[in-house]
C-alpha positions as CSV (number, residue, x, y, z in Angstrom):
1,X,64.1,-140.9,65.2
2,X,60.7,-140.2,65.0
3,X,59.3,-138.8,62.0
4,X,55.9,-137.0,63.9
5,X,55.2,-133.8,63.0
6,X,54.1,-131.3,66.1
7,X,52.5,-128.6,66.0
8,X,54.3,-125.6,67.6
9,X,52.6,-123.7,70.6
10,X,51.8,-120.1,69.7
11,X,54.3,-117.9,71.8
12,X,51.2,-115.8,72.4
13,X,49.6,-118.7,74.9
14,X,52.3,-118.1,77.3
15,X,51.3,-114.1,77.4
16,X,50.3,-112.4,80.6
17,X,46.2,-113.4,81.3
18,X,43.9,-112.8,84.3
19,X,43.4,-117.0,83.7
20,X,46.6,-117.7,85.5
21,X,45.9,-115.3,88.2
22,X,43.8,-115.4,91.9
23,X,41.2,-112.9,91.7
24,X,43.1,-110.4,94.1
25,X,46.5,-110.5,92.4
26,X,44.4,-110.1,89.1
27,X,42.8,-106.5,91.0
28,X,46.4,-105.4,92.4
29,X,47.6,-106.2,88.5
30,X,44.7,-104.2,87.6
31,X,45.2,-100.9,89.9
32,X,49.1,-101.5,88.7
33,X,48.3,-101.3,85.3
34,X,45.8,-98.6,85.0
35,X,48.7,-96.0,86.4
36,X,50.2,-96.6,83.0
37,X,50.9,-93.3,80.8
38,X,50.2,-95.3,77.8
39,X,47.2,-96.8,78.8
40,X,44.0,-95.4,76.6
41,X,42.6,-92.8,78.0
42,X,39.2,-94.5,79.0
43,X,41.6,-97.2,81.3
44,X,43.8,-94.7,82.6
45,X,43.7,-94.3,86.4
46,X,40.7,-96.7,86.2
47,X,41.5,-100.2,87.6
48,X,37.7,-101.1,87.3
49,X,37.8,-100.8,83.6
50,X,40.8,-102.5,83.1
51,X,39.3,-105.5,85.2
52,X,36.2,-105.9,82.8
53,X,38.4,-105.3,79.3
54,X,40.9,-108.4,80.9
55,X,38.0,-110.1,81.2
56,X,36.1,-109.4,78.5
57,X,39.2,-109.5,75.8
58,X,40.0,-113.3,78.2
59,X,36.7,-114.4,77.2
60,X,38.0,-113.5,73.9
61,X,41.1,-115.6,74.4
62,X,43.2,-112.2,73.6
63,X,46.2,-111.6,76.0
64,X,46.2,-108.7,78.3
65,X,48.3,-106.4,75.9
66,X,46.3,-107.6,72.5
67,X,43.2,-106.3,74.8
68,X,44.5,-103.4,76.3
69,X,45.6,-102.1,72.7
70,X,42.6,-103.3,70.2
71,X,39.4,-103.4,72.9
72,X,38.4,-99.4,73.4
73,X,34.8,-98.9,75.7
74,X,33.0,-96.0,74.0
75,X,29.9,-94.7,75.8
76,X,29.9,-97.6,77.8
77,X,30.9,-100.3,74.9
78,X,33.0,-102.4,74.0
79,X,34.4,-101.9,70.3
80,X,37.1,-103.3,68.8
81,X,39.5,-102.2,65.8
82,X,38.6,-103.6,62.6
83,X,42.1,-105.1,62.7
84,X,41.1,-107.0,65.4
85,X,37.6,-107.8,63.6
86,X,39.6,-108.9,61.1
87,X,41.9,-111.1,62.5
88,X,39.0,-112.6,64.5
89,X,37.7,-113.5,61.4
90,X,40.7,-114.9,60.1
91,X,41.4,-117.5,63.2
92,X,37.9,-118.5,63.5
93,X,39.0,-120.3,59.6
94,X,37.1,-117.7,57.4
95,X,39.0,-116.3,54.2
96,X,39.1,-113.0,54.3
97,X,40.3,-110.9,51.0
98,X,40.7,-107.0,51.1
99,X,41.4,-105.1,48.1
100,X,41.7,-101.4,49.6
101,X,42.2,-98.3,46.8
102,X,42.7,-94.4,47.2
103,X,38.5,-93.7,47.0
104,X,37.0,-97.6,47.5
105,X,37.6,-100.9,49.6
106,X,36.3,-103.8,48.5
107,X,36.0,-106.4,51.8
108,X,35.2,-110.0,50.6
109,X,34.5,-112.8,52.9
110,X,34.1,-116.6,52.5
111,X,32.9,-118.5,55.3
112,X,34.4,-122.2,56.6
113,X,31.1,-123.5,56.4
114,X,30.0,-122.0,53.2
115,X,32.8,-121.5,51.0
116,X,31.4,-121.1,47.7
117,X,29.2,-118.0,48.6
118,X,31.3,-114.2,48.9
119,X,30.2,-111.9,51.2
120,X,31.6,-108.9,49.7
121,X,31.4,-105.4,50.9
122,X,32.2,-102.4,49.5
123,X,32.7,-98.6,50.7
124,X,33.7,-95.6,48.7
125,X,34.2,-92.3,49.0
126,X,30.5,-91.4,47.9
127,X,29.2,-93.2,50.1
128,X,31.5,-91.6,53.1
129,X,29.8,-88.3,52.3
130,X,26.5,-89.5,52.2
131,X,27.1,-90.6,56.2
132,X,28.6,-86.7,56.5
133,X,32.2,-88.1,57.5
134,X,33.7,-87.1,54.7
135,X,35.7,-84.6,54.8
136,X,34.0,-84.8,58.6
137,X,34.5,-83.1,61.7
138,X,37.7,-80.5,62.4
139,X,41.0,-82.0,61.5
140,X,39.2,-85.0,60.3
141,X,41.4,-88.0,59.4
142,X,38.7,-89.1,56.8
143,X,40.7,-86.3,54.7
144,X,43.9,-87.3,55.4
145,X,43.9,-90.7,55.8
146,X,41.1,-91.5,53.4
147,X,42.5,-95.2,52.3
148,X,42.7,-95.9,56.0
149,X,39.1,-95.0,57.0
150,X,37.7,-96.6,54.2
151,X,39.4,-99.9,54.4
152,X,38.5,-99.9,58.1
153,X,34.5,-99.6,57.4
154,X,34.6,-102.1,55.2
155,X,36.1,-104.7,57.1
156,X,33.9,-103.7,59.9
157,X,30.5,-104.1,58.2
158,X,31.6,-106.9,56.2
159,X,32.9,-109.1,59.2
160,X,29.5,-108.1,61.0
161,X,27.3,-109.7,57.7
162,X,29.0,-112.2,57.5
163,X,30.4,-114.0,60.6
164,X,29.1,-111.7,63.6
165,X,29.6,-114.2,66.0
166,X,33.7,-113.5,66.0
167,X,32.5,-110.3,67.1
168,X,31.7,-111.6,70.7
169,X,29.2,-108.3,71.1
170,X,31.5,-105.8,70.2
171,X,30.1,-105.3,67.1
172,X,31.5,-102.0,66.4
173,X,34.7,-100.3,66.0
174,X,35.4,-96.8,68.1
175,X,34.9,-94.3,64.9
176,X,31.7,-96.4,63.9
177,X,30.2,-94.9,67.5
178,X,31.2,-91.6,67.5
179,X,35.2,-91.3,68.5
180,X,37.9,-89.6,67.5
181,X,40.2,-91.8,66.3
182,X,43.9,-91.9,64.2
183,X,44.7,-93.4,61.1
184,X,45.0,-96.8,62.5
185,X,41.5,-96.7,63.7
186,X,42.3,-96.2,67.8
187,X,40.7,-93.6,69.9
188,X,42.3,-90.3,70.5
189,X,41.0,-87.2,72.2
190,X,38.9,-84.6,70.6
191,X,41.0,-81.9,68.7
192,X,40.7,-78.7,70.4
193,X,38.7,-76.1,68.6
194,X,40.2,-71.9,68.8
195,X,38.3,-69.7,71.1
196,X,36.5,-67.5,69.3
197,X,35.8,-64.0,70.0
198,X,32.1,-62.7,70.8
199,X,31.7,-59.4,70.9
200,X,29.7,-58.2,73.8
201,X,26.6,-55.7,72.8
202,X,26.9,-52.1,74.3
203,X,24.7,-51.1,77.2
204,X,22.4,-48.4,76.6
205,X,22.4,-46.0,78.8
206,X,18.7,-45.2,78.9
207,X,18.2,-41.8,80.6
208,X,21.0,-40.3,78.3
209,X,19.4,-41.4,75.1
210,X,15.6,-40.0,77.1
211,X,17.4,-36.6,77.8
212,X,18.6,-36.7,74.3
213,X,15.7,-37.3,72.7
214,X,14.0,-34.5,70.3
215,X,10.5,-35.1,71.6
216,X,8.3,-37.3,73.8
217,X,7.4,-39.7,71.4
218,X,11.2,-40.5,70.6
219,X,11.1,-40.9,74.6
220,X,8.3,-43.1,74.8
221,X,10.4,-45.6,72.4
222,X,12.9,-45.7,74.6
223,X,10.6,-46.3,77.4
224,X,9.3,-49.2,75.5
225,X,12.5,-50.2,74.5
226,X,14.2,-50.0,78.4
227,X,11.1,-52.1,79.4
228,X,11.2,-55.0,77.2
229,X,14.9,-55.4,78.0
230,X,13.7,-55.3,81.4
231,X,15.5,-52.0,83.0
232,X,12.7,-51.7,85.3
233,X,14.8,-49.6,88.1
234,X,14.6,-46.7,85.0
235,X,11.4,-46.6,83.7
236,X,10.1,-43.8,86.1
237,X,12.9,-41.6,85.1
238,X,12.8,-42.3,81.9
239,X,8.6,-41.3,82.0
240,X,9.5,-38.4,83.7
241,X,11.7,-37.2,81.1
242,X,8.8,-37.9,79.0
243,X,6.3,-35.9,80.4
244,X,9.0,-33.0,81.2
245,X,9.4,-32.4,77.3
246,X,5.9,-33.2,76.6
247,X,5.2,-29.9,78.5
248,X,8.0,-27.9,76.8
249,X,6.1,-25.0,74.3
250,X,5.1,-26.4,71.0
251,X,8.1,-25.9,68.4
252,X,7.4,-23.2,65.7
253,X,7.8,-24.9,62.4
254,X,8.2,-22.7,59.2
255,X,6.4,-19.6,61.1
256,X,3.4,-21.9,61.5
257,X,2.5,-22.6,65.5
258,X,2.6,-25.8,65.9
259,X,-0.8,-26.6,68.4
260,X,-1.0,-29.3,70.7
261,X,-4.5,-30.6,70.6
262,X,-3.8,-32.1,74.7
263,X,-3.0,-35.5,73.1
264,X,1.0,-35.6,73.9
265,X,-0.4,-34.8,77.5
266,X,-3.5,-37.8,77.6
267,X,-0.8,-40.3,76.5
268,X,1.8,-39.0,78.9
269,X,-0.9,-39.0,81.9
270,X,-2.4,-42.7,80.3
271,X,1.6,-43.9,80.4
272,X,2.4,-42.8,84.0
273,X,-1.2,-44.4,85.2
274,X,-0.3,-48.1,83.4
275,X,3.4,-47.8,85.2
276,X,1.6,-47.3,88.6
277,X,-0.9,-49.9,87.9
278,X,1.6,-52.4,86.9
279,X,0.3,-52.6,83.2
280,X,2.9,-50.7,81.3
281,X,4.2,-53.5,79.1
282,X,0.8,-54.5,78.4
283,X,-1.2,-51.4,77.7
284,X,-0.5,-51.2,73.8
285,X,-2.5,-54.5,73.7
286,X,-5.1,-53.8,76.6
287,X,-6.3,-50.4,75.2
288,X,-6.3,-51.8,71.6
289,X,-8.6,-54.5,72.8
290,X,-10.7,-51.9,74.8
291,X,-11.0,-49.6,72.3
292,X,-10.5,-51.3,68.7
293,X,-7.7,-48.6,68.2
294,X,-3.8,-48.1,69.2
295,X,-3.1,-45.4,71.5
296,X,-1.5,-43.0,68.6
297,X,-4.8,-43.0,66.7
298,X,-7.1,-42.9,69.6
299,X,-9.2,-39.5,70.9
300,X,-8.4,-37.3,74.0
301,X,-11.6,-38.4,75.4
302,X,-10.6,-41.7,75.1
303,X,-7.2,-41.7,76.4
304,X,-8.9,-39.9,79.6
305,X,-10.9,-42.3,80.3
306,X,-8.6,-45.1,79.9
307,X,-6.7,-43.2,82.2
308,X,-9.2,-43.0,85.2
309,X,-9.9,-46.4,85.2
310,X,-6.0,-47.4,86.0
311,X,-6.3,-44.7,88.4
312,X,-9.1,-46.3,90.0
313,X,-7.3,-49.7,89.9
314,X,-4.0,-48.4,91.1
């Protein structure tokens, strides 16, 4: 009897790969598989990208399931889990210690062809809040599964120091660009976030607050205030209202007759000629720069003549 030893086959070789298929049984296989519930969701009801991860994990030597389950394309990437990373790193004859803890993991790696030097990486819990992903974004699994997350970065940037080529280009796992992934490191979808309720801001009804108003200069607020939010189709009522209480009779305040000097009048008349001339929301600034004064401050004769020239441009 012979004493040789033989190696056993791995029962993995004989697992289903796009190597052992013609190129249009490996598409048909393809459009079969991507109608799979279980499928990620970035290969679900996609038979093109199920065609390129076959490939991409073949080129890998990974068998179709291994691929399907550990190779996730994020924004048009490949990643893989750090599992995967390290295992990778593990068949290509590197050692590989990991020494995880509840707030640190400590990765250390020893290359075939260097075995005396440690590449040793460590991440801990400090330094998860210095990237912001700790405790992270809503129903973040960095709180919950904080062992997990850290012992996956670890392995992740430590593999990628020290033996990148395993990596094969996918250099990164899903979390590392951006995904929302469960405590074993796979993609999942994006946690819904509660509606939340905006209270909508009241319309003012401009020509009741004008008719309201006490006086004309409470009504030329609300003119200014109708035009800047740009309720145009009101502002010649709402000037009308204006100059229809301007020319009420002056109020008697504490016996005293109250006089009106013609100014409520000039600024009325100086209003209604900008609004025909097109330069109402401007005329605060053009008559301050004609005149090196504001309209409440400036003279009758002043205001007139203001006034006239709109009239003459209208």
């Amino acid at each position: 009897m012979s004493t040789e030893i033989v190696r056993a086959t791995p029962v993995h070789s004989q697992a289903l790969s796009l190597g052992i298929m013609s190129a249009r049984d490996a598409w048909l296989f393809c459009e079969s598989l991507a109608k799979a519930n279980i499928l990620p969701p970035e290969y679900r009801g996609n038979p093109g990208s199920v065609l390129w991860a076959l490939e991409y994990g073949r080129a890998l030597g990974l068998d179709v399931v291994t691929t399907i389950t550990t190779i996730h394309v994020i924004k048009g990437k490949p990643t893989q889990s750090a599992d995967l990373m390290l295992s990778r790193a593990r068949t290509a004859g590197h050692k590989v210690r990991v020494r995880p803890e509840n707030e640190r993991c400590v990765v250390s790696i020893w290359r075939s062809d260097d075995p005396d030097f440690e590449n040793r990486t460590e991440w801990t819990l400090d330094d998860a809040r210095k990237a912001q992903l700790y405790p992270g974004k809503p129903d973040s699994n960095w709180a919950k599964y904080t062992r997990s997350m850290l012992r996956a970065r670890a392995i992740s940037e430590c593999v990628r120091s020290a033996c990148p080529e395993v990596l094969h280009g996918a250099i990164y796992t899903p979390e590392e660009l951006g995904a929302y992934v469960d405590q074993e490191g796979n993609p999942v979808d994006a946690p819904v976030q509660p509606l939340r309720a905006v209270q909508a801001e009241p319309v003012r009804d401009w020509l009741a607050e004008a008719r309201a108003a006490d006086s004309a200069e409470q009504v030329r607020a609300i003119y200014r205030d109708a035009s800047a939010a740009g309720a145009r189709d009101e502002l010649n009522r709402i000037a009308e209202i204006g100059r229809e209480k301007a020319a009420q009779p002056a109020e008697v305040v504490e016996a005293e007759l109250v006089e009106d000097d013609g100014r409520t009048a000039a600024v009325d008349a100086l209003r209604g000629a900008a609004l025909a001339a097109g330069v109402a929301s401007s005329i605060e600034q053009d008559f301050t720069q004609s005149y090196g004064v504001p309209i409440a401050e400036a003279s009758v004769e002043q205001l007139a003549e203001m006034t006239e020239l709109l009239r003459g441009a209208a």
